[in-house]
Each structure stands twice: as structure tokens, then as C-alpha cells.
N, C-alpha and C positions, 0 to 999 in steps of 0.2 A: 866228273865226279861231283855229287850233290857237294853243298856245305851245307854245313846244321848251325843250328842258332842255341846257345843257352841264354835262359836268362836269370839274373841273381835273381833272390828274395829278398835280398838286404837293402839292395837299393835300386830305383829302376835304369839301369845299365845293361847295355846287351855286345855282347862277346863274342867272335866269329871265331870258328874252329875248323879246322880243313880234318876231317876225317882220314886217319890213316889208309891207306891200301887194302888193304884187308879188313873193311868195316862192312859192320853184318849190321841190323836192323836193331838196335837196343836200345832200352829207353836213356835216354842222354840225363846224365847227375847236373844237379845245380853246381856253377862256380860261384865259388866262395874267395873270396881276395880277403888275408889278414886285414889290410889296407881300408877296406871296408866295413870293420869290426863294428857291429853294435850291441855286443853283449859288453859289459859294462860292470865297475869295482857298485854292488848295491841291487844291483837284477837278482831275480830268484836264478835258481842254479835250474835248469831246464833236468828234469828226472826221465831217468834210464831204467831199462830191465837189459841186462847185458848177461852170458853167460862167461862162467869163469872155466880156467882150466878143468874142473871136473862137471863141466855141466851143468851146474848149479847155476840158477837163476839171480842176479845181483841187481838190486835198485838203488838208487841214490837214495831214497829213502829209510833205506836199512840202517843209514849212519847217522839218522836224525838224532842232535845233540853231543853229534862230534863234527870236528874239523875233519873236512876231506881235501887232502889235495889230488886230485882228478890230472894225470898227466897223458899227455897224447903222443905217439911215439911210431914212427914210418913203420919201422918191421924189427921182428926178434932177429936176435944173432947179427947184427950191423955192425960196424964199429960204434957209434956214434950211441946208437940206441941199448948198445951193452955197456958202454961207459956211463949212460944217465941211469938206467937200472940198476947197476952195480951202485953208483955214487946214491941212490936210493935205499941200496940194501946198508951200504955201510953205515951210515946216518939212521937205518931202521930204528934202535931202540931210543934216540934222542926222540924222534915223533913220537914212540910211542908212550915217552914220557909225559911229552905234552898229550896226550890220547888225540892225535892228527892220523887219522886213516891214509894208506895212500893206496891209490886205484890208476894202473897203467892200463893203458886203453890201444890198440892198431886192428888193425883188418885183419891179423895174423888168425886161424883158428884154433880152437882149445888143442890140440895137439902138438904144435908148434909152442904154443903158449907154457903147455908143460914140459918139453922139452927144454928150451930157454931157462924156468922156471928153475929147473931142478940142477941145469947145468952150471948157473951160476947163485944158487941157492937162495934163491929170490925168496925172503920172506911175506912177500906183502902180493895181494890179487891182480892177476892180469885177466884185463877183460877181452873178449871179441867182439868186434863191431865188424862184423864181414863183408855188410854190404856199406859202411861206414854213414850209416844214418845218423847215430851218435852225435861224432864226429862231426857232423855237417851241422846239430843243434847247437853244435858248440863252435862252429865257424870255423873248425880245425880241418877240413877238409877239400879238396879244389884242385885246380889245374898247377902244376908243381913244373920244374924246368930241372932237368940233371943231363949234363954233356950234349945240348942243342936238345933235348929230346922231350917234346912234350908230355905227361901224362897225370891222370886223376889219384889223388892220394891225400896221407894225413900230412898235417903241420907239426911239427913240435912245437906246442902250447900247451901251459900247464894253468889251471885254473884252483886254487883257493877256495874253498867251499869252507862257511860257517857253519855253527852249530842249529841253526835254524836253516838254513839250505838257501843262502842269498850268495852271490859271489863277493868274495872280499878282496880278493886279488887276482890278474890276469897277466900271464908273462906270455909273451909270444915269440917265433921264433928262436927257443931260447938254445946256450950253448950245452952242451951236455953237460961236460967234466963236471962243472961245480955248480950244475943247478941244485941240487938238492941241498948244498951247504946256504945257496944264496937263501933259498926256501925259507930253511931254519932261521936263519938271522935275520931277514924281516918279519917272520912270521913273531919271533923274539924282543919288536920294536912294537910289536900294535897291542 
């Protein structure tokens, strides 16, 4: 069996991957390592056209002159990923006191997205990045390890977006439970 080469964009470093068994001819994603991060608290915020649960067309630009927190999230219905969405929802009207938009991001498609959505009354937009382009501007994306098992997928990373669309804050690998509270209370120091 061939082995394939990826190679990052972030920095010039190259990564050998043994191709599963069962590999078909497809174009190979960039790996992205957190570890490598070079988006940064003062970068413009890289802009999206992403659709949401109803098909609707969503650009980071749409929230110019609000805070966006932009959060990245494996799959709907996880435990993991339903405790940071939930702990989002509950905190909902404190952000939107401060008027901070918040934008959940995975590969999930809008049907999933509205299901999840609805199931636990998600107030706030979940996007799709299906083939996780997104994701990948935002370095949330890569070679990931669960139970020996290699494969391609998002991070949980949440990014802070200003009112002028610069990043202001970057958390990576973050825990679920109390990300959205951490959010609030630094977002309440700057």
C-alpha cells in the first residue's frame, strides 16, 4: 500500500499517514496541529459564508459592529458538544446583553444542526462547514486521535471576534462544562 504525504500551510513540516484499507483515491485535507497555531489575539478574523440550519447564507460579516464568539464543535448530539451548546444556551441572554453574537460551527449538516437545535433549544446559529474549509481557516481542523484511531476532524476552539472583525481572544482545546461561563468573565475583564 502507497503512503500519502500531507503537507501543513502553517509551517513547512511534512506528516506521513498510512492510508487506511479501504482508501479510495481522494484529494488528501491539509493537517493542521493546534500546536502550530498562527492565527493570533489582533489578526483579522478570516470571513465565512457558511449556511445555517435553514439554509440561509451566514458571513462573518453580517455581525460587523458586534462581538462574535465563533465556536468550533466535533458533532451535534455528543456528550461533550451538548454540554458546551447547552452551557451556551444558558448563558444565552448574558451575551446578549453585552450584544456578543454566538456562532457554533462542525461538519454536521443543516439537518442535524436543526435537530440538535430544536432538541435542546438552542438559541443562538449553528453553522455547517461540511467539507470543513471553515474550520481549517481557523486552524480548528486536522488529524485528531480517539481510542488508537486515527482520523480528520474539528477541534474544539472557540475564537472571540470584535466589533471591527480582528480576533481578540483564542481558546483552544477548550473544556465544555464551563466554557461559555469562562467566555463571559473574560470577555467582562477587557
Amino acid at each position: 500500500m502507497a503512503e500519502r504525504w500531507a503537507f501543513s500551510t502553517i509551517r513547512p513540516t511534512i506528516e506521513k499517514i498510512k492510508p487506511p484499507a479501504n482508501y479510495s483515491l481522494k484529494p488528501i485535507r491539509l493537517i493542521i496541529s493546534c500546536n502550530d497555531m498562527q492565527l493570533k489575539p489582533g489578526d483579522t478574523a478570516p470571513d465565512f459564508c457558511l449556511p445555517d440550519t435553514n439554509g440561509n447564507l451566514v458571513k462573518l460579516t453580517d455581525f460587523q459592529g458586534k462581538r462574535v464568539v465563533l465556536y468550533f464543535y466535533p458533532r451535534d448530539n455528543t456528550p461533550g458538544c451538548t454540554k458546551e451548546a447547552c452551557g451556551f444556551r444558558d448563558l444565552f441572554e448574558q451575551f446578549q446583553a453585552q450584544d456578543i453574537m454566538v456562532l457554533g460551527v462542525s461538519t454536521d449538516d443543516a439537518r442535524s444542526h436543526s435537530k440538535f437545535s430544536q432538541k435542546f433549544d438552542l438559541p443562538f446559529l449553528l453553522l455547517s462547514d461540511a467539507d470543513g474549509q471553515v474550520a481549517t481557516l481557523y486552524e480548528s481542523y486536522g488529524l485528531k486521535k480517539f481510542m488508537g484511531k486515527e482520523y480528520m476532524g474539528i477541534s474544539r476552539n472557540t475564537f472571540v471576534i470584535d466589533p471591527v472583525g480582528k480576533i481578540e481572544k483564542i481558546y483552544l482545546k477548550v473544556k465544555p462544562e464551563a466554557h461559555a461561563a469562562t467566555i463571559l468573565s473574560d470577555l467582562s475583564r477587557i
